[in-house]
C-alpha positions in Angstrom: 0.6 -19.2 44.8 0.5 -17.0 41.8 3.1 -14.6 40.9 6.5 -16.6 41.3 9.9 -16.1 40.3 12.7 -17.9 38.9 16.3 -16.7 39.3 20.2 -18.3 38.7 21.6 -14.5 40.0 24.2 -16.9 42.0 25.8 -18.0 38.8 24.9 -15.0 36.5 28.5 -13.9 36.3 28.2 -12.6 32.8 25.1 -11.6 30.1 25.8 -14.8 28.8 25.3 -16.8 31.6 22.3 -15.2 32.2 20.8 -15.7 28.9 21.6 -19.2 29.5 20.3 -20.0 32.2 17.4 -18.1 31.4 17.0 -20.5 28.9 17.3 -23.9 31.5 14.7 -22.0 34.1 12.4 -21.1 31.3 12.2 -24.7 29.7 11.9 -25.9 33.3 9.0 -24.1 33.8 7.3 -24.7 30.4 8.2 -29.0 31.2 6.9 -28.6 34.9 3.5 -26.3 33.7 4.7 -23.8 36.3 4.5 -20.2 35.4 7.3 -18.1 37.3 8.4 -14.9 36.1 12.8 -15.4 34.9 14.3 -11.9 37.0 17.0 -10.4 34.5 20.4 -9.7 35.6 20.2 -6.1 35.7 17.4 -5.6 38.0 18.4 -4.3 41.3 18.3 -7.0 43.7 20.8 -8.6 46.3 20.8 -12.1 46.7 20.0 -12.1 50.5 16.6 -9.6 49.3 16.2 -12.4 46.6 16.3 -15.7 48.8 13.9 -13.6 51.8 11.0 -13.7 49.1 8.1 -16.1 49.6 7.5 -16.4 45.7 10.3 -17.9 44.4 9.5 -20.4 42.4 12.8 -22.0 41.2 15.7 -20.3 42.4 19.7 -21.1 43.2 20.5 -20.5 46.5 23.7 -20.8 48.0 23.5 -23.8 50.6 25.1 -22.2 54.1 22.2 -19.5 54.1 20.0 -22.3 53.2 20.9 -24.1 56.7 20.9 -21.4 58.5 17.8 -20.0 57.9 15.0 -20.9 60.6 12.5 -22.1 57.6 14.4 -22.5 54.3 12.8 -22.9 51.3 12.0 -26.1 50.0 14.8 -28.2 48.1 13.8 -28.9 44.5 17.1 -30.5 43.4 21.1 -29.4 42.7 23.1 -29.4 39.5 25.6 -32.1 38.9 28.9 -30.0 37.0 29.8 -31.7 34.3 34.3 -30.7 34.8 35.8 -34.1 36.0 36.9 -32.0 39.5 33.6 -32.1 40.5 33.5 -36.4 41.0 29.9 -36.3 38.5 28.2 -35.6 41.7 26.2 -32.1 43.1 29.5 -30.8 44.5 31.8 -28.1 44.0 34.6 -26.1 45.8 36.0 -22.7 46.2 39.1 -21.4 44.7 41.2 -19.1 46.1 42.6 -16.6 43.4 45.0 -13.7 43.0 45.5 -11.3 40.4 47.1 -12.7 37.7 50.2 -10.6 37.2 50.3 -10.8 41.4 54.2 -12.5 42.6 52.4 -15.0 45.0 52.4 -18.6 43.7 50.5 -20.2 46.9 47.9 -19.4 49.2 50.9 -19.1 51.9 52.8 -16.3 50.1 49.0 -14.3 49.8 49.5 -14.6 54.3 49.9 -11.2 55.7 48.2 -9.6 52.9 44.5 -8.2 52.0 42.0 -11.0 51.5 38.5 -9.9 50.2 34.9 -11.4 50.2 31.6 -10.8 49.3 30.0 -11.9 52.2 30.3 -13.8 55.5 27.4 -16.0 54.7 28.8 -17.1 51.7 29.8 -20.5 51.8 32.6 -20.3 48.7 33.4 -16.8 48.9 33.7 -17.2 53.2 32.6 -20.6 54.9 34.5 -22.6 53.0 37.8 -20.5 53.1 37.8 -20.0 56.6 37.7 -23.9 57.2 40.6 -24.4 54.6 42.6 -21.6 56.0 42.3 -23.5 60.0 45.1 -25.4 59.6 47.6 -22.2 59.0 46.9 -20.7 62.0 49.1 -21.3 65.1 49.1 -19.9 68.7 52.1 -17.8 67.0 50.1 -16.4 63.9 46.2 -16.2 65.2 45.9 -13.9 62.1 46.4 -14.8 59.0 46.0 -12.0 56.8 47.1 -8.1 57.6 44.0 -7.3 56.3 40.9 -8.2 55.5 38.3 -5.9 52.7 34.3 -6.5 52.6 31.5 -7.2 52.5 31.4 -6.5 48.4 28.1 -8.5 48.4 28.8 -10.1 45.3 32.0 -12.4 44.2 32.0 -10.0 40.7 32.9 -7.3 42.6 35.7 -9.1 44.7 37.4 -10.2 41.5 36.9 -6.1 40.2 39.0 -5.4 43.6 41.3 -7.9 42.8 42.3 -7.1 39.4 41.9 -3.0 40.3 45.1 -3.9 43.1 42.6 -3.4 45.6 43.0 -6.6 47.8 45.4 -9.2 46.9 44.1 -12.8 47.6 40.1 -14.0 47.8 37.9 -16.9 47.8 35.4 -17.8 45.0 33.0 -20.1 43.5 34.6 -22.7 41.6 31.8 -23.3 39.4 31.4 -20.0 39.0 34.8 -19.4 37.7 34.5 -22.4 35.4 31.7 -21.0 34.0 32.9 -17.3 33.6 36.2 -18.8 32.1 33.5 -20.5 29.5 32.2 -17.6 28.7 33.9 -15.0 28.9 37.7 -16.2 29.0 39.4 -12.8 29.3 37.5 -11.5 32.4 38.2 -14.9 34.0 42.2 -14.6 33.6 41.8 -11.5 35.7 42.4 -13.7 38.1 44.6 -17.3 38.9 44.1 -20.1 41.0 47.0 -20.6 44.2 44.9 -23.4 46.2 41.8 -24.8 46.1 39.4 -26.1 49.3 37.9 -29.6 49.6 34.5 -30.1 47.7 31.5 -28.9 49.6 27.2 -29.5 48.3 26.5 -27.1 45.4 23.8 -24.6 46.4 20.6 -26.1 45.5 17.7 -24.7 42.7 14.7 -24.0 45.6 11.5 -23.0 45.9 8.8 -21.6 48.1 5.9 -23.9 47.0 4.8 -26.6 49.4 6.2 -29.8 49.7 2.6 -31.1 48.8 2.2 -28.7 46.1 2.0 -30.3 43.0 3.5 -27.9 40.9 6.8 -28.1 43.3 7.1 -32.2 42.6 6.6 -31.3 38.3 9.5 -28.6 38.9 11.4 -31.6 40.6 11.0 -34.2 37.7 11.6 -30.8 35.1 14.9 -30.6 36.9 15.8 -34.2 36.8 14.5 -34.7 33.0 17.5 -31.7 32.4 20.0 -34.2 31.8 18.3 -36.4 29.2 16.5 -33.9 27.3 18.0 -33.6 23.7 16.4 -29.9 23.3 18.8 -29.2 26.6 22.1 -30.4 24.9 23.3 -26.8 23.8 22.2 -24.9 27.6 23.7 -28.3 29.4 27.1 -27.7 27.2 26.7 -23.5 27.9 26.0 -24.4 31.9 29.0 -26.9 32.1 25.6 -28.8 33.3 25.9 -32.8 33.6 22.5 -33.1 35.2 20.4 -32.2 38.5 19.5 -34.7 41.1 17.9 -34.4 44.3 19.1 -33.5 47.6 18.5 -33.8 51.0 18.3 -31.2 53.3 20.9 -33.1 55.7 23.9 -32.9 53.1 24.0 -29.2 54.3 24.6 -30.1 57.4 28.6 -30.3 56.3 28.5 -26.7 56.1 27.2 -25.6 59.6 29.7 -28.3 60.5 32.6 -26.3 59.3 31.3 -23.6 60.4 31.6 -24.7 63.9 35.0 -26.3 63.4 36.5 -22.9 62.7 34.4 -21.5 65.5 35.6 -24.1 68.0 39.0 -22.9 67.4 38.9 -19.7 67.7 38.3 -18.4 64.1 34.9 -17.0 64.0 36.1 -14.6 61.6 38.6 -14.5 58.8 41.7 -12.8 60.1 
């Protein structure tokens, strides 16, 4: 397959996140002798138009789309965070956030209020908030929130809406927001943490090379040698990157699981 692309656009919450994973997909392709094509930032592309392709080549994908496509992409392997909340294992969680200069304190106080995501096949920004949130709802309060804004496609965008007083309360990547507050330290204290959900997989790096392709087991062992690679020290230290590791397609299965635990009681949709 000729003509592939490599993408972190799930993580590329600021220029310098980009430029540095740029820089860990471009030395994976060098290591691996797969040529993929690194999409910038600013070219127009939506993540759901992105993980459709049939030429990616290494590319992170959230994991609930991942299970619920019909024929995902082939795994190649996940990141490992290197922040001790994250157990040194391919995990993370979502946190839900509120403006910073908002009165609430916890997610409770946020109840009856305007909760906004990016989209309803997001695992951190939806998935996984909808599960944590199961446990407020009673036959007396079905509905949590009075009112809930999106899609904004992109968890950027929901924290613009937050800090612009558009919505009031939201779910986001935890990674994510590690790694914005890394970078770019005033744009992340937009925003503050009231709760956070239970860890979840961290979306994968995939491709759409065969699993008997040759160049998809090289971009494997590229991925894995990310970790001891000395060259790697200063992009592992930018990505708040312990290592990757390999994955099977079953530990996703947690997510469709949740899925169906908030559909089974009623809460197919936030509310």
């Amino acid at each position: 397959m000729d003509g592939l692309i490599g993408s972190a656009r799930l993580y590329e919450w600021s220029p310098g996140l980009a430029a540095a994973w740029g820089d860990l997909l471009r030395w994976v392709s060098e290591t691996a002798g797969v040529a993929y094509e690194v999409i910038p930032r600013d070219v127009p592309m939506g993540l759901d138009e992105l993980w459709a392709r049939g030429d990616m080549g290494c590319v992170a994908m959230c994991g609930y789309p991942w299970a619920l496509a019909v024929e995902p992409p082939r795994l190649l392997a996940a990141p490992v965070p290197a922040p001790p909340r994250y157990g040194d294992r391919p995990a993370y969680v979502s946190d839900f956030v509120v403006p910073a200069d908002s009165p609430f304190e916890t997610l409770e106080d946020t109840f009856g209020h305007r909760f906004a995501y990016s989209t309803t096949h997001s695992q951190s920004g939806y998935n996984a908030a909808r599960y944590h949130l199961l446990p407020y709802r009673t036959a007396d309060r079905p509905s949590l929130f009075g009112e809930v804004l999106g899609p904004y496609m992109r968890q950027g965008a929901v924290l613009d809406a937050l800090a612009a007083g558009e919505a009031d309360v939201a779910a986001v990547d935890g990674f994510a927001l590690d790694l914005l507050r890394h970078h770019e330290p005033d744009s992340a204290g937009r925003v503050r943490v009231v709760a956070t959900t239970e860890a979840a997989p961290i979306p994968p790096m995939v491709t759409s090379l065969a699993a008997v392709d040759a160049g998809r087991r090289r971009l494997v062992e590229a991925l894995l040698a990310v970790g001891d690679a000395p060259g790697m020290a200063a992009t592992r230290d930018a990505l708040l990157l312990s290592r990757f590791e390999t994955v099977p397609g079953e530990a996703f299965d947690e997510l469709i699981d949740r899925q169906r635990a908030a559909e089974d009681a009623g809460y197919a949709s936030i509310a």
